[in-house]
DOSEKOL-282512 format. One record per residue: residue in one letter; z negated, x, y negated of N, C-alpha, C, O in turn. Coordinates in Angstrom, 3 decimals. Example, Ala and Ser with C-alpha at 12.3 -4.5 7.8 and 13.67 -1.06 7.14 Angstrom:
2
<res->A, n_pz->-7.800, n_px->13.190, n_py->5.690, ca_pz->-7.800, ca_px->12.300, ca_py->4.500, c_pz->-7.800, c_px->13.200, c_py->3.300, o_pz->-8.465, o_px->14.236, o_py->3.319>
<res->S, n_pz->-7.080, n_px->12.850, n_py->2.250, ca_pz->-7.140, ca_px->13.670, ca_py->1.060, c_pz->-7.870, c_px->12.900, c_py->-0.030, o_pz->-8.039, o_px->13.409, o_py->-1.138>
end
This chain:
96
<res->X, n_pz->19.113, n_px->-41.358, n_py->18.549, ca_pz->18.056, ca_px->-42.333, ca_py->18.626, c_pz->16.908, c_px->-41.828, c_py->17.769, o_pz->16.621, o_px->-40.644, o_py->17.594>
<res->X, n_pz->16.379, n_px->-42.734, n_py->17.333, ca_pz->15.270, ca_px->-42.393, ca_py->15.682, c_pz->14.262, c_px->-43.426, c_py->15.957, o_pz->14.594, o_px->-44.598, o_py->16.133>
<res->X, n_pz->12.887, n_px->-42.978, n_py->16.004, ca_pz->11.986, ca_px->-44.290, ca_py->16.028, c_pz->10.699, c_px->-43.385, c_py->14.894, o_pz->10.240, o_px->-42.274, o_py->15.160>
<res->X, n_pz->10.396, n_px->-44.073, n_py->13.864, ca_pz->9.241, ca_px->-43.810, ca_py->12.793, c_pz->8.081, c_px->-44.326, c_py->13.046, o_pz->8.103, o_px->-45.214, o_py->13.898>
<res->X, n_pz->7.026, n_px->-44.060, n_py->12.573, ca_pz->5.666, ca_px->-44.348, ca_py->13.060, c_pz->5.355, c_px->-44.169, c_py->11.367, o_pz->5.607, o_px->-43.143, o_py->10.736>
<res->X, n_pz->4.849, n_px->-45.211, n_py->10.890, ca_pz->3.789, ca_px->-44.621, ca_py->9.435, c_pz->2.696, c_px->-44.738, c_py->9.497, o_pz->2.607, o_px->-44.611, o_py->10.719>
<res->X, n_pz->1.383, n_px->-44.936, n_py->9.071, ca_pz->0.399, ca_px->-44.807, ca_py->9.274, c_pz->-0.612, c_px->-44.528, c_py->10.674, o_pz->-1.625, o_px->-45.039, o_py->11.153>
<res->X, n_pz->0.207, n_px->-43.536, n_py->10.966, ca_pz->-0.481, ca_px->-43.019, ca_py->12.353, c_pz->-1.477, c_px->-41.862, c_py->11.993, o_pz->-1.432, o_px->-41.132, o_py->12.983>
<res->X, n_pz->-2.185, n_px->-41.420, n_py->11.266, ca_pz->-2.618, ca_px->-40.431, ca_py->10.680, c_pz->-4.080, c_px->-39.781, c_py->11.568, o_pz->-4.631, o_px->-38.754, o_py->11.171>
<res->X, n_pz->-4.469, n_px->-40.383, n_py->12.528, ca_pz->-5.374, ca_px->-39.632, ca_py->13.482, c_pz->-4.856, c_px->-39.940, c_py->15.085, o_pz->-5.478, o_px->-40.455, o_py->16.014>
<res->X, n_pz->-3.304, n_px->-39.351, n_py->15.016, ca_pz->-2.947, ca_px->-38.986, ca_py->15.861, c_pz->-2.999, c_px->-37.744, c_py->16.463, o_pz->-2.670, o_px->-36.927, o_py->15.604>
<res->X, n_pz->-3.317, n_px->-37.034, n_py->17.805, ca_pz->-4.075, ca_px->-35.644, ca_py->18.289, c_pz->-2.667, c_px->-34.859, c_py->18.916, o_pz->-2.370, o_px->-34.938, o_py->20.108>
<res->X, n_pz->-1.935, n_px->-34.164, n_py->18.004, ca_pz->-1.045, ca_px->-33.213, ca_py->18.673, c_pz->-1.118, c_px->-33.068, c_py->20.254, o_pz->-0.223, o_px->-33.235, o_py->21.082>
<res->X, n_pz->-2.245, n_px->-32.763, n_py->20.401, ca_pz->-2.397, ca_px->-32.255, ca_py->21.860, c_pz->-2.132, c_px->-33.416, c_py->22.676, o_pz->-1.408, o_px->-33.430, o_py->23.672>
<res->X, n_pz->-2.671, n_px->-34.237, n_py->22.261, ca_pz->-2.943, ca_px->-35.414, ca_py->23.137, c_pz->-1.211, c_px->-35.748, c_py->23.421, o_pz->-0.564, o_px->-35.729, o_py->24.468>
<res->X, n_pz->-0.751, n_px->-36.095, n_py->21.801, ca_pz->1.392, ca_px->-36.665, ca_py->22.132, c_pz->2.125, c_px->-35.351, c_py->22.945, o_pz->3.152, o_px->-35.582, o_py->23.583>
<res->X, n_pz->1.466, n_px->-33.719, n_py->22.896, ca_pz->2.452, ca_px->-33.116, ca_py->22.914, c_pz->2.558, c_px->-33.502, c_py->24.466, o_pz->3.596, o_px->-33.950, o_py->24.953>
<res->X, n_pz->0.820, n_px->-33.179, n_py->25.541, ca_pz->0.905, ca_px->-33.290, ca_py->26.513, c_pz->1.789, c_px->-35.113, c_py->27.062, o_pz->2.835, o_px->-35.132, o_py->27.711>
<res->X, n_pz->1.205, n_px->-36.139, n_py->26.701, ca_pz->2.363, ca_px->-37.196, ca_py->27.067, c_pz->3.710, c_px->-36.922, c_py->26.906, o_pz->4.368, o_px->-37.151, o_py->27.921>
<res->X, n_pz->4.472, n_px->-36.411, n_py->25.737, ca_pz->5.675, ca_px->-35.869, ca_py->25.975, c_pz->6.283, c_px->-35.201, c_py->27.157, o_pz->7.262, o_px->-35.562, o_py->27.811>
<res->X, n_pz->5.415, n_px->-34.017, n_py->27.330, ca_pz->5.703, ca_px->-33.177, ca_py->28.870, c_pz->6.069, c_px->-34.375, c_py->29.988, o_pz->7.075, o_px->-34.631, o_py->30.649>
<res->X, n_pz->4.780, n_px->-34.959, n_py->29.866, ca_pz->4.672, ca_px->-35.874, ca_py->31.080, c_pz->5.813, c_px->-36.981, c_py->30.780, o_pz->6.373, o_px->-37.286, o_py->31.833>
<res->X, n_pz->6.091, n_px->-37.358, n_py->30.168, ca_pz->7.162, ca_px->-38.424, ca_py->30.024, c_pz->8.451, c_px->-38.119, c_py->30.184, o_pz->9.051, o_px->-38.535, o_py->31.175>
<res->X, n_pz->9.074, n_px->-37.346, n_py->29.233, ca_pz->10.930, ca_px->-37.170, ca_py->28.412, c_pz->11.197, c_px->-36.740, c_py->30.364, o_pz->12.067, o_px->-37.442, o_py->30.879>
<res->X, n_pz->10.822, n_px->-36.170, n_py->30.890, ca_pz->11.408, ca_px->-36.123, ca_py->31.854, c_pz->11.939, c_px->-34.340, c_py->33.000, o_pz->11.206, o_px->-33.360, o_py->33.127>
<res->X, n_pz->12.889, n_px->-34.453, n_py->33.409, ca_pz->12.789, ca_px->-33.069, ca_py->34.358, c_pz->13.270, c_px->-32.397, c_py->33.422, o_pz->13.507, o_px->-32.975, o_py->32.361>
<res->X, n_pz->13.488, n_px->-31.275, n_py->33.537, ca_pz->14.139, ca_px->-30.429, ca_py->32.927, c_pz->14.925, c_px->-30.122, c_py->31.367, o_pz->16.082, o_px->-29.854, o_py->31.044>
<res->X, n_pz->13.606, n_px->-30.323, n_py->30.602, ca_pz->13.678, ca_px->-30.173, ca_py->29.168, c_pz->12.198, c_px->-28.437, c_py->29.346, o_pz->11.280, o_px->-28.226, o_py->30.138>
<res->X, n_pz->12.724, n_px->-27.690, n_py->28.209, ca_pz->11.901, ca_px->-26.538, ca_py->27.835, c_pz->11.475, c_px->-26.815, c_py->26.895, o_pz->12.286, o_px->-27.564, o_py->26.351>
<res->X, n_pz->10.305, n_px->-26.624, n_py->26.055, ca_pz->9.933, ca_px->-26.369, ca_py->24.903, c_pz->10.397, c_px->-25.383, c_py->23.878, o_pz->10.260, o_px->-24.174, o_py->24.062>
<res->X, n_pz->10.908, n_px->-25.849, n_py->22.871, ca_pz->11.901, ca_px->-24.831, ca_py->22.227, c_pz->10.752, c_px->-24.458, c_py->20.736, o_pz->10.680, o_px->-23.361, o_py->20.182>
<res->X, n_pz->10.038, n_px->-25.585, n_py->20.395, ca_pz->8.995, ca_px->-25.400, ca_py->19.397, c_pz->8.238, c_px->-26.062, c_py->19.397, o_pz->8.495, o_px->-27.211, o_py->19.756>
<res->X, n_pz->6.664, n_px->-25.658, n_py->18.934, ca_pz->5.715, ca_px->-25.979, ca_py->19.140, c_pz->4.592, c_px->-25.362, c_py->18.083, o_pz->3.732, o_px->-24.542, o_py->18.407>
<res->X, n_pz->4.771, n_px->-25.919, n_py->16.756, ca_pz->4.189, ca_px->-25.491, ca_py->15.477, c_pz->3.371, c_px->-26.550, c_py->15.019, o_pz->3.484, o_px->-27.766, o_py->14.867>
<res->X, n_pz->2.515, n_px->-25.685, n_py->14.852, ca_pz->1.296, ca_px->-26.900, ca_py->14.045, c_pz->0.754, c_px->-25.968, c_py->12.707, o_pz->0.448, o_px->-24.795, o_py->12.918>
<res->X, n_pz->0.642, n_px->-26.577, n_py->11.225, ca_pz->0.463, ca_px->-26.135, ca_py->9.855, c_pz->-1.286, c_px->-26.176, c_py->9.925, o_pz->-2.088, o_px->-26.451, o_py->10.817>
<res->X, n_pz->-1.357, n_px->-25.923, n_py->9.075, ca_pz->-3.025, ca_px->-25.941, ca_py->8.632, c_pz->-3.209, c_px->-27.139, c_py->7.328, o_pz->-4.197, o_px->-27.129, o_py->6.593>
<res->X, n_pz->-2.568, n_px->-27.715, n_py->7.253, ca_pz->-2.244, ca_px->-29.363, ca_py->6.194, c_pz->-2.060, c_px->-30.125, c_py->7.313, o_pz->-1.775, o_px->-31.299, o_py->7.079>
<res->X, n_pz->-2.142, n_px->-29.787, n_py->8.514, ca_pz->-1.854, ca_px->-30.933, ca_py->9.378, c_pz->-0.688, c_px->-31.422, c_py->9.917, o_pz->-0.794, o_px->-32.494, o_py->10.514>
<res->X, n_pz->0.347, n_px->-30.935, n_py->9.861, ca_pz->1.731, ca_px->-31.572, ca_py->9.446, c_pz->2.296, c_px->-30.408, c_py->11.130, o_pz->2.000, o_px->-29.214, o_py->11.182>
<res->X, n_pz->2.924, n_px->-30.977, n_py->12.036, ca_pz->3.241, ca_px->-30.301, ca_py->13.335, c_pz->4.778, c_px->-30.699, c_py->13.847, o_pz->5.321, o_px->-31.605, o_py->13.215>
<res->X, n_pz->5.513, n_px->-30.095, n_py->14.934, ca_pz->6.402, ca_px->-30.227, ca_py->15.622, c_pz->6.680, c_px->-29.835, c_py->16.654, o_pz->6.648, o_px->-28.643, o_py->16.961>
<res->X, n_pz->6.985, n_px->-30.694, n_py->17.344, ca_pz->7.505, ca_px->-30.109, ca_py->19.191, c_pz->8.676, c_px->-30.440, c_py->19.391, o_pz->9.056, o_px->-31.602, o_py->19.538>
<res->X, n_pz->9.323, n_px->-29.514, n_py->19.415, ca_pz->10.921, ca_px->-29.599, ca_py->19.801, c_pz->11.223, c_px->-29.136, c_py->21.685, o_pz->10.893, o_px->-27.982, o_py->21.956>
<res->X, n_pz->11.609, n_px->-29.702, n_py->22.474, ca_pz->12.298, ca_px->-29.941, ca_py->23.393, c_pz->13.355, c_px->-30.015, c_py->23.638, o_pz->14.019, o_px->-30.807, o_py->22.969>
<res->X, n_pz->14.051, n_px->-29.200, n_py->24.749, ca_pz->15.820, ca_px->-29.055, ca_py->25.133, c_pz->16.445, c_px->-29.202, c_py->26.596, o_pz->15.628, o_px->-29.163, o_py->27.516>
<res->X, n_pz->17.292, n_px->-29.304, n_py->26.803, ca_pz->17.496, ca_px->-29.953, ca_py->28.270, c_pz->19.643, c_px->-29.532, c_py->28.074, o_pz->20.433, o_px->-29.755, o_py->27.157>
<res->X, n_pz->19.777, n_px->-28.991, n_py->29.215, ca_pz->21.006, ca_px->-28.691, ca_py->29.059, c_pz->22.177, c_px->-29.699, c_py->29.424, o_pz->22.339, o_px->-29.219, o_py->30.546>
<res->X, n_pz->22.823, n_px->-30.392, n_py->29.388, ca_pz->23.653, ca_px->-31.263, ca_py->29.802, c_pz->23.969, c_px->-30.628, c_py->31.567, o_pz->23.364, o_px->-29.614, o_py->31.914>
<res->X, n_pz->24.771, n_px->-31.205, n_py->32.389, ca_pz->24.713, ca_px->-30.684, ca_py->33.661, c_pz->26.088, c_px->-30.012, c_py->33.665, o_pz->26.398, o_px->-29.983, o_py->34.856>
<res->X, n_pz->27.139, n_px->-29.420, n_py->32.903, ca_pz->28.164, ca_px->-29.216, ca_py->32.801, c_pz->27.808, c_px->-27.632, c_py->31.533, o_pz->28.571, o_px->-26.666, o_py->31.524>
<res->X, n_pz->27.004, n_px->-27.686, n_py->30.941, ca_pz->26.472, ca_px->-26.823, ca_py->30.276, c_pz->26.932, c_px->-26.942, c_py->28.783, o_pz->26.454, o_px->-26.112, o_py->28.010>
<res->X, n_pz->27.786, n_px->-27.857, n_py->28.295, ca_pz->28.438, ca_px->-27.749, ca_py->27.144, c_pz->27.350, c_px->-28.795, c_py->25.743, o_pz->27.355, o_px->-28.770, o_py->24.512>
<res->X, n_pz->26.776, n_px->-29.372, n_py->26.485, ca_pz->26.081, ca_px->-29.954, ca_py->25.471, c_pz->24.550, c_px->-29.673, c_py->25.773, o_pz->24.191, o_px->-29.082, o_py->26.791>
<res->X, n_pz->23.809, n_px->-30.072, n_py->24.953, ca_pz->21.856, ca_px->-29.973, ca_py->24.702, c_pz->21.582, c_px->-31.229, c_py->24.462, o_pz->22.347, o_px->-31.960, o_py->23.833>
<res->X, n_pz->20.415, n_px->-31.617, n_py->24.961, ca_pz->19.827, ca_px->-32.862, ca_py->24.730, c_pz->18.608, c_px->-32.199, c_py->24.268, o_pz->17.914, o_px->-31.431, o_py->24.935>
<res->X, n_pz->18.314, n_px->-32.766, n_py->22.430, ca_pz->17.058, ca_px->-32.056, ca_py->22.279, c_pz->16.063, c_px->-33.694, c_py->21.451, o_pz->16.334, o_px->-34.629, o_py->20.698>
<res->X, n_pz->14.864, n_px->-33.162, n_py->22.228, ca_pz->13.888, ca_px->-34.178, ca_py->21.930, c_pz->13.042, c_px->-33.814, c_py->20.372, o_pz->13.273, o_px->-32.647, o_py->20.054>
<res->X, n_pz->12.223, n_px->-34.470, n_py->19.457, ca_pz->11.701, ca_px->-33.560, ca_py->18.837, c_pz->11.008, c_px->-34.683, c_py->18.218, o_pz->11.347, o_px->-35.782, o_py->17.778>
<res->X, n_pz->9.561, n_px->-33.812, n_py->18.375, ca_pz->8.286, ca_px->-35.150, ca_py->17.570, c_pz->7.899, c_px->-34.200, c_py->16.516, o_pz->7.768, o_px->-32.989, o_py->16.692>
<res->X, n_pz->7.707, n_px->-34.892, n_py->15.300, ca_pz->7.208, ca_px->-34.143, ca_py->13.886, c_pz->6.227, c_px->-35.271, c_py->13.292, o_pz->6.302, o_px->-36.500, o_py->13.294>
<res->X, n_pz->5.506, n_px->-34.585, n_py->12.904, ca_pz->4.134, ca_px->-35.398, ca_py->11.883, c_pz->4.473, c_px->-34.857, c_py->10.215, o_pz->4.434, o_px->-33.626, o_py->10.191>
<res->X, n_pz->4.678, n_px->-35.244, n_py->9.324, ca_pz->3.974, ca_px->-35.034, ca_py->7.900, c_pz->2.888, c_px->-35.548, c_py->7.342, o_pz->1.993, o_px->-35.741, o_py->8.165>
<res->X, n_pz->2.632, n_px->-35.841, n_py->6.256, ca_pz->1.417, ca_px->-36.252, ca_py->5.647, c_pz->1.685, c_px->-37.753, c_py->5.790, o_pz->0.673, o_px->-38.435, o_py->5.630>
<res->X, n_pz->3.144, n_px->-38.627, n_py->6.130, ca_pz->3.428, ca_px->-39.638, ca_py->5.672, c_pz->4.155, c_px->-39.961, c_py->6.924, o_pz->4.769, o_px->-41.004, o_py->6.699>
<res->X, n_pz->4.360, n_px->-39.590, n_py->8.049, ca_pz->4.869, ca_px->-40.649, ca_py->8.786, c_pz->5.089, c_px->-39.436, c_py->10.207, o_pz->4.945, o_px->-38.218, o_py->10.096>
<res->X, n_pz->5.413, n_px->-40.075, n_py->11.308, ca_pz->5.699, ca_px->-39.088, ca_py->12.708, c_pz->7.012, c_px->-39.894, c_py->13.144, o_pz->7.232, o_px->-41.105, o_py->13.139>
<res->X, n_pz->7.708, n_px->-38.943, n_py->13.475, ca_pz->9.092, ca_px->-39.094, ca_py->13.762, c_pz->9.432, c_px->-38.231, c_py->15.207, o_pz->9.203, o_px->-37.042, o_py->15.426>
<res->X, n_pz->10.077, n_px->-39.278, n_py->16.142, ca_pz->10.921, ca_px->-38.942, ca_py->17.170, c_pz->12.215, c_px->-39.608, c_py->17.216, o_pz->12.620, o_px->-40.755, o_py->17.030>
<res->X, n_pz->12.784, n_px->-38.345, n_py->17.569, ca_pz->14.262, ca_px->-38.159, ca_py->17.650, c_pz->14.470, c_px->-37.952, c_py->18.821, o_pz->13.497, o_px->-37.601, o_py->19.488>
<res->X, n_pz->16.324, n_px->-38.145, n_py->19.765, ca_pz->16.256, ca_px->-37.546, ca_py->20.723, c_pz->17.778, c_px->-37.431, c_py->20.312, o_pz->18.122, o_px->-38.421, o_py->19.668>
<res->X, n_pz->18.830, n_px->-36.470, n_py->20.507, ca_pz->19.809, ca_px->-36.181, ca_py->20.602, c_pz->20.551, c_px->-35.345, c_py->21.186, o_pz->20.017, o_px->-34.408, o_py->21.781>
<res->X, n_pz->21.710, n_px->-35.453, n_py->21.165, ca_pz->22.409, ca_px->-34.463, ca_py->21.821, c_pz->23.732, c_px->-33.921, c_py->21.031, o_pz->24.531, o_px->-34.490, o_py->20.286>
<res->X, n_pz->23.644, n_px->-32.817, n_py->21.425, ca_pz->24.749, ca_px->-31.789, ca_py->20.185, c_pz->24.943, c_px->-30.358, c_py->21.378, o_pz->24.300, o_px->-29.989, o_py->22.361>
<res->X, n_pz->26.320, n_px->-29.793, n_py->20.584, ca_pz->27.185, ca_px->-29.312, ca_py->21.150, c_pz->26.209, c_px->-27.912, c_py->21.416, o_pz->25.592, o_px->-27.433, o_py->20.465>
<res->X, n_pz->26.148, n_px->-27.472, n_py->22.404, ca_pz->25.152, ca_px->-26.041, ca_py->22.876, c_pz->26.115, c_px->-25.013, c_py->22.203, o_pz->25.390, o_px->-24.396, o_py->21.422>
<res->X, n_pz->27.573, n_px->-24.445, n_py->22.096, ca_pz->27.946, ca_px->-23.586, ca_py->21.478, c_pz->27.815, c_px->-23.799, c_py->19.736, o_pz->27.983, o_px->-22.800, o_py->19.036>
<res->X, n_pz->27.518, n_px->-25.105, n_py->19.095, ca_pz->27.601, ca_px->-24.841, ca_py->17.684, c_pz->26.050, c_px->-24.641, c_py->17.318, o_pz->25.626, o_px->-24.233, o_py->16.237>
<res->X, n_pz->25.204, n_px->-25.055, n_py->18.567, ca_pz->23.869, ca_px->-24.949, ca_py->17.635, c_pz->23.719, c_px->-23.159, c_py->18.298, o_pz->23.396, o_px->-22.406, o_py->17.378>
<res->X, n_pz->23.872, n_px->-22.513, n_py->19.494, ca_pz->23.793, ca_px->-21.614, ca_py->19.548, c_pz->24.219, c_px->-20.119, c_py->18.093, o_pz->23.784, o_px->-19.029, o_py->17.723>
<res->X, n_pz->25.291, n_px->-21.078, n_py->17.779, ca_pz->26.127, ca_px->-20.229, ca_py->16.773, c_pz->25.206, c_px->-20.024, c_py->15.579, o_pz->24.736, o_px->-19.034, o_py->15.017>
<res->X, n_pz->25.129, n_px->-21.382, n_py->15.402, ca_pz->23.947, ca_px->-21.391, ca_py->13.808, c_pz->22.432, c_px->-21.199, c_py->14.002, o_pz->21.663, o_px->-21.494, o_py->13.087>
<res->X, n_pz->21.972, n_px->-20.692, n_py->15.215, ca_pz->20.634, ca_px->-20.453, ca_py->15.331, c_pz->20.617, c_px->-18.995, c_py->15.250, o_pz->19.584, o_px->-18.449, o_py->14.863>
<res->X, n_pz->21.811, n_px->-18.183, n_py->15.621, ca_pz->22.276, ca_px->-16.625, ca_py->15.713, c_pz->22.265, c_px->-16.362, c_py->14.023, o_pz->21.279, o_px->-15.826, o_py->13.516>
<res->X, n_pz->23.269, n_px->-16.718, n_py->13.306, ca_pz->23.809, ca_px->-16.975, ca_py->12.103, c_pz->23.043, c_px->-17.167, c_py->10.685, o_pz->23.232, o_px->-16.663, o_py->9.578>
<res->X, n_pz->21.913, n_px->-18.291, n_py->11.274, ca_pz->20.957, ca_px->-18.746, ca_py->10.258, c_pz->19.778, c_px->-19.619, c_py->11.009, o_pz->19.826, o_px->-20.837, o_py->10.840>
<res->X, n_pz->18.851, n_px->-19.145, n_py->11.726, ca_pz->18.033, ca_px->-19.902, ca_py->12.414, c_pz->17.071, c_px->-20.586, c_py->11.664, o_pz->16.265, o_px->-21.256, o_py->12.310>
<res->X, n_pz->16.986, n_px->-20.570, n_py->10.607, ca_pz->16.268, ca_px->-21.550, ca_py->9.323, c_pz->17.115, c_px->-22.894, c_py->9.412, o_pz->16.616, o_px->-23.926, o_py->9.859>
<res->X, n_pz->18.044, n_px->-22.839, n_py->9.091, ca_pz->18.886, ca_px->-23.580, ca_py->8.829, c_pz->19.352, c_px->-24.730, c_py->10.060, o_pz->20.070, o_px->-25.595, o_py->9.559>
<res->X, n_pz->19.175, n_px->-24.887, n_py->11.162, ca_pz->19.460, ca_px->-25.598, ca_py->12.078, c_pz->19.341, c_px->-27.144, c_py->12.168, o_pz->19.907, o_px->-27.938, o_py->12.919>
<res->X, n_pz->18.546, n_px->-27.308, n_py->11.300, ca_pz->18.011, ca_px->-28.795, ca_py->11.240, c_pz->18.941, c_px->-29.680, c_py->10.504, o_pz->18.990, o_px->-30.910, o_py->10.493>
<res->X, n_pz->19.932, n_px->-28.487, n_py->9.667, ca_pz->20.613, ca_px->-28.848, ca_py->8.760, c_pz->22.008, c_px->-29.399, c_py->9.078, o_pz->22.481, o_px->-30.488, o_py->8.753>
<res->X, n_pz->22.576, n_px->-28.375, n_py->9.806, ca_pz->23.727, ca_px->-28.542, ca_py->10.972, c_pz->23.412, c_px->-29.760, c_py->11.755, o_pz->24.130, o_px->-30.724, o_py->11.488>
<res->X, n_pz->22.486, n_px->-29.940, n_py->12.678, ca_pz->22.272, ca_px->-31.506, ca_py->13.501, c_pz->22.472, c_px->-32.320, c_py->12.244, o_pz->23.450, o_px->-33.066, o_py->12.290>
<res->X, n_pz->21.917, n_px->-32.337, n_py->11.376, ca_pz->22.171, ca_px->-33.801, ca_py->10.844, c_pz->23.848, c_px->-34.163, c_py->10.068, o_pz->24.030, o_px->-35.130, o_py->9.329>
<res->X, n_pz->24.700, n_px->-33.367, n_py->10.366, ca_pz->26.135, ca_px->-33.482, ca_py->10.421, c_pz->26.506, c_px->-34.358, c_py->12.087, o_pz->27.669, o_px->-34.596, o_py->12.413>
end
């Protein structure tokens, strides 16, 4: 699930990260929580499936040009693997 926002540009990190908490629901952790000095931020959120084999991960990002939330779910042993492996690289793997 993918929803874009463009011209949102005095939107307050603090303000979406805390509604996030309060919203997505029980039992998601904060996995990231980066904000640039250009302005440009991300909060990533995770939640384990109840069987343990999959992740449900939430994730709000700002650039200069648009804020994006995502919510998905992917396999907990392949992202575990490629976060060990190449933890740069992860963003890259989900979008397979």
């Amino acid at each position: 699930q993918l929803v874009t926002f463009e011209g949102a540009e005095n939107l307050d990190p603090r303000r979406l990260q805390a509604l996030m908490r309060e919203k997505i629901g029980e039992g998601f952790t904060p996995l990231v929580q980066a904000r640039s000095k250009n302005g440009e931020w991300s909060f990533i959120y995770a939640r384990p499936s109840d069987d343990g084999e999959r992740v449900e991960l939430i994730v709000l990002s700002r650039d200069k040009d648009e804020t994006v939330l995502v919510r998905v779910e992917a396999d907990a042993e392949e992202i575990a693997k490629h976060i060990e492996a190449e933890p740069r690289r992860v963003s890259q793997v989900a979008e397979r």
